[in-house]
Steps between C-alpha positions, in 0.01 A plus 500: 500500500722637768432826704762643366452441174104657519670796687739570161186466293362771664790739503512455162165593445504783680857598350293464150192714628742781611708502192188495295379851723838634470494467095180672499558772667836521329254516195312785648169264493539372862079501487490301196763249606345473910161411307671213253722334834240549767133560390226736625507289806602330783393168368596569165871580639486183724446256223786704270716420788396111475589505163857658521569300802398196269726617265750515695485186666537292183797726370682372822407189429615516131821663586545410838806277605284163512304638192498360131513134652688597822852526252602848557663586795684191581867498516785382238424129605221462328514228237518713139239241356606586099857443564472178710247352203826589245766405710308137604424470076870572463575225753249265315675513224855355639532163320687286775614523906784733433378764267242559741736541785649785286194670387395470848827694616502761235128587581606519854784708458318754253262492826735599796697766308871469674569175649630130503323257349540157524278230399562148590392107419481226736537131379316249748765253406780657666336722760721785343353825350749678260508869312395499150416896497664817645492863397622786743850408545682639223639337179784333651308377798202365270676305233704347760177368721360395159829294430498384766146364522489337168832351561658179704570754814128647541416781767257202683396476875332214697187618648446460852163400615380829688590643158275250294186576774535848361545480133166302489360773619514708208504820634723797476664536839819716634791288577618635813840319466515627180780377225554230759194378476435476098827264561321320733704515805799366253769821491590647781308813655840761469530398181128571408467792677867645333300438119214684663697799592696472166168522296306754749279240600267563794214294435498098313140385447427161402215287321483101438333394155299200600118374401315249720790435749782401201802742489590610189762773557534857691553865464707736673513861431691813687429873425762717483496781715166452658341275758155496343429229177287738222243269357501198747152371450586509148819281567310240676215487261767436211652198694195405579365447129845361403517233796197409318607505125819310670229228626351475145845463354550212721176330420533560120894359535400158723223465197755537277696251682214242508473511115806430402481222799223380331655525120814293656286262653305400168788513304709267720192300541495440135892407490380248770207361258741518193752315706275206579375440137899469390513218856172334407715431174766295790523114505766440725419613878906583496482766281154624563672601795831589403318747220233627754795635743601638138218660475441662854858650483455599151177649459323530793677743707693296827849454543546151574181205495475117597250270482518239800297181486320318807578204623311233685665663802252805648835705594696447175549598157729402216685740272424477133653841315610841648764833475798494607644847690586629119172448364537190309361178468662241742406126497362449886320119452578293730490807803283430792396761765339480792216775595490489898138536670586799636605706180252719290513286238330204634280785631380616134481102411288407788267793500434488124631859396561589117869647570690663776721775462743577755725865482847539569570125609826231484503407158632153453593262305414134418687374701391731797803714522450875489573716205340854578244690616206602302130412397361105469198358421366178582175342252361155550440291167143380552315241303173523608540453922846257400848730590720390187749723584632817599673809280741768668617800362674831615686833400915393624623663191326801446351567777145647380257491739252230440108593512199289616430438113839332421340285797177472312727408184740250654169314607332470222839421317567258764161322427490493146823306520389245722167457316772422220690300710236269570370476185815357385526189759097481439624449121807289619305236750178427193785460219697224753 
């Protein structure tokens, strides 16, 4: 305990022995009174004094300012621990990304009392964060920044990377450029500074909403009429807890995103079963290919396929069926092509990969002419360690991404048919 703190204790006890002596002789009993504070004696009186100064210690430390837990006595910063539990269960409850950027801004803005509010996302893909929530600016104002961000034309800026630096940080920090800076350095400083002194703006603080180093969106916020920010530890605890319930809406949404992966691939996977039952049905090589490219196109998700045979040439397949730049069927027998030593191809072939997919490549067609750009995949037709042939597909007409599982599809597609393959000139070379 401090000096000064023992040296209050004491003046209050003696302010309580004096107003005890003053009652009593008030009373007209001073005797009676003297005896009950101080005793008969001098130790008597020394040992009363221990006692009030006791007392009067631990009222000073009940009702002190660091008293009752150290609480009392701090200033309007503190973190108002009942409201912050409600307002993070009210955030909890926010089923998807942008409800929760809207509770998040109304809880702010019932917060700050008079300012702008705006609350922000940032999509990774583009490097551009964009307005979803404003309050503060009037009716006209607000519907037309919420118009504007849900439409074509969105109020979005490219974040500079000084800008990302400090939105990782997470913390609630005064933007000395002010509105320029919540654009990012994007409109001009007169122009920013002309809104401020529209709006009475004198101070813009700022606050990222990121968890473990990903960016998820921002804050901005600018009182009206003041410099100071009421509540600001409160502010930066609430982005704080809904960076994280952002996080945990990511994780749950790529989850969600593997499942129905996963329900795709089994499905497709038993198209590509059911579709090799209906070939192992095939006598004729010519249309157990012809109906396989059927197949591929039809059911199993690519835009154009072909099935290429090898040769006794290394470097050289022959064309069997494929898809023509429509989608359909086209007769290529007869077609050789040459796959140079230096081409990926002849990579995959030599190096004994399942499939190789290759993004936003010349598309081509069998006659090696180019057609488009898009998504191919390459699969080797493997009989045991012997290369029967080789399937190709790609996305020229729709242009839907491919995945590594059409890959993983296309090759076991690709083998199945040359397992059939063989097994028809296996049949063909004991009946001669």
């Amino acid at each position: 305990m401090s000096i000064g703190r023992l040296a209050a204790a004491l003046l209050v006890a003696v302010c309580f022995w004096v107003l005890v002596s003053l009652v009593g002789l008030v009373l007209g009993d001073y005797p009676v009174w003297h005896r009950a504070l101080a005793g008969s004696s001098a130790v008597e009186l020394l040992t009363r004094l221990l006692g009030a100064l006791a007392s009067g210690t631990l009222f000073l430390v009940l009702a002190g300012p660091e008293g009752a837990g150290g609480s009392a006595g701090r200033d309007e910063e503190q973190i108002p621990c009942g409201d912050l539990s409600e307002a993070g269960l009210r955030l909890s409850l926010a089923e998807d990304r942008d409800e929760l950027f809207r509770r998040l801004g109304e809880e702010i803005a019932a917060l700050v009392g008079e300012a702008l509010v705006f609350v922000s996302a940032y999509d990774r893909r583009t490097g551009f964060i964009t307005t979803v929530y404003s309050s503060g600016l009037g009716k006209v104002a607000t519907g037309l920044v919420k118009r504007l961000g849900e439409g074509r034309h969105s109020i979005s800026f490219a974040i500079d990377p000084e800008s990302v630096t400090e939105l990782k940080k997470g913390q609630l920090l005064r933007l000395s450029e002010g509105l320029h800076q919540t654009t990012f350095f994007r409109v001009s400083r007169s122009l920013c500074r002309l809104v401020e002194r529209i709006y009475g703006l004198s101070t813009i603080y700022g606050v990222g909403l990121s968890w473990r180093d990903v960016i998820y969106g921002s804050v901005c916020i600018a009182p009206r009429g003041t410099e100071d920010l009421p509540h600001g530890q409160t502010v930066e605890m609430l982005c704080r807890e809904t960076s994280a319930a952002l996080h945990s809406i990511g994780l749950e949404k790529n989850v969600d995103i593997l499942r129905e992966e996963c329900d795709s691939l089994m499905t497709r996977l038993g198209e590509v079963i059911a579709c090799g039952a209906e070939l192992s049905a095939v006598e004729d090589p010519d249309l157990l290919f012809r109906t396989a490219v059927e197949h591929a196109v039809g059911r199993l998700g690519v835009d154009r396929f072909s099935f290429w045979l090898a040769t006794d040439e290394p470097d050289e397949v022959q064309g069997t069926y494929g898809t023509d730049e429509e989608g359909n069927v086209r007769d290529e027998r007869g077609t050789r092509r040459l796959i140079p030593s230096d081409n990926a191809v002849w990579d995959m072939l030599r190096e004994d990969a399942h499939y190789r997919l290759d993004k936003s490549v010349s598309l081509l067609n069998y006659k090696g002419s180019t057609v488009g750009t898009g998504d191919r995949i390459y699969a080797p037709a493997r009989v045991g360690e012997d290369l029967v042939g080789l399937v190709s597909a790609d996305n020229l007409t729709s242009g839907k991404p491919l995945q590594e599982s059409d890959g993983l599809l296309m090759a076991l597609y690709g083998g199945m048919i040359g397992t059939l393959y063989e097994g028809l000139r296996l049949r063909s070379r004991r009946s001669s």
